[in-house]
N, C-alpha and C positions, 0 to 999 in steps of 0.2 A: 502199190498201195491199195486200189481200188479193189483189184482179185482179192487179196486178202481182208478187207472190210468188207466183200460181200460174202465171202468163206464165212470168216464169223459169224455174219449176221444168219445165214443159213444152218450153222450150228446150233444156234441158239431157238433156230423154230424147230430143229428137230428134238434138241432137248426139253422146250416143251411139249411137245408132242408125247412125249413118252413120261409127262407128269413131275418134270424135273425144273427145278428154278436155276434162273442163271444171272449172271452182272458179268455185262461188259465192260472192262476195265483197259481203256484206250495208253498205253504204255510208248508207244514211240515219238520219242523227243519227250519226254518227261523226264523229268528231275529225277526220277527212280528208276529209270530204264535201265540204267549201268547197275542198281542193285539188283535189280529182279535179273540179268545175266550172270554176278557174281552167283545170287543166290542158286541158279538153275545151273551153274556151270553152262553158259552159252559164249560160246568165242567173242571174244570183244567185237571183229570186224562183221559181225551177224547183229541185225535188227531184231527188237520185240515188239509187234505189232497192235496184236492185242492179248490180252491176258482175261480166262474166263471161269468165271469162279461157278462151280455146279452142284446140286444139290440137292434134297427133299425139300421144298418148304416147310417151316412151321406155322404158317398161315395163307389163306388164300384171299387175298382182298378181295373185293367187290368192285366191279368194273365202273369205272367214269368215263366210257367212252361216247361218243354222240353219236347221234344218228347220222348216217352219210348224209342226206337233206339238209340238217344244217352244216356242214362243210363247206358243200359244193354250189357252184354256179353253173346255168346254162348258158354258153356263147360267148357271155362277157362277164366280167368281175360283176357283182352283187346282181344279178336276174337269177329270176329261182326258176327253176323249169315249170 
């Protein structure tokens, strides 16, 4: 399970990379697992792990991401370097 979540996730920076949007669509043990095999013709006794939808965007958001500084701590929880 791990090898294959970090598979994905590794896909998914390459298909950024190359200006491509994607959504990880987490599928094993979900209610829809058994349709997305119907649907793809995958053998019953076969897992779907994850499922990855890929694409051009139609928009680019604007990032909300923070600064590392405020994330992180030095040594111990809440000291700031």
């Amino acid at each position: 399970m791990e090898d294959g979540a970090i598979t994905t996730q590794n896909m998914l920076l390459a298909a950024h990379a190359l200006g491509l949007g994607t959504c990880w669509i987490g599928s094993y043990g979900s209610a829809y697992e058994g349709k997305v095999k119907e649907l793809l013709r995958i053998p019953k006794e076969k897992r779907v792990l994850s499922i990855i939808s890929l694409g051009y965007p139609a928009e680019s958001p604007k990032s909300t991401r923070k600064e590392i500084e405020e994330i992180t701590f030095t040594d111990s929880y809440g000291r700031k370097g």
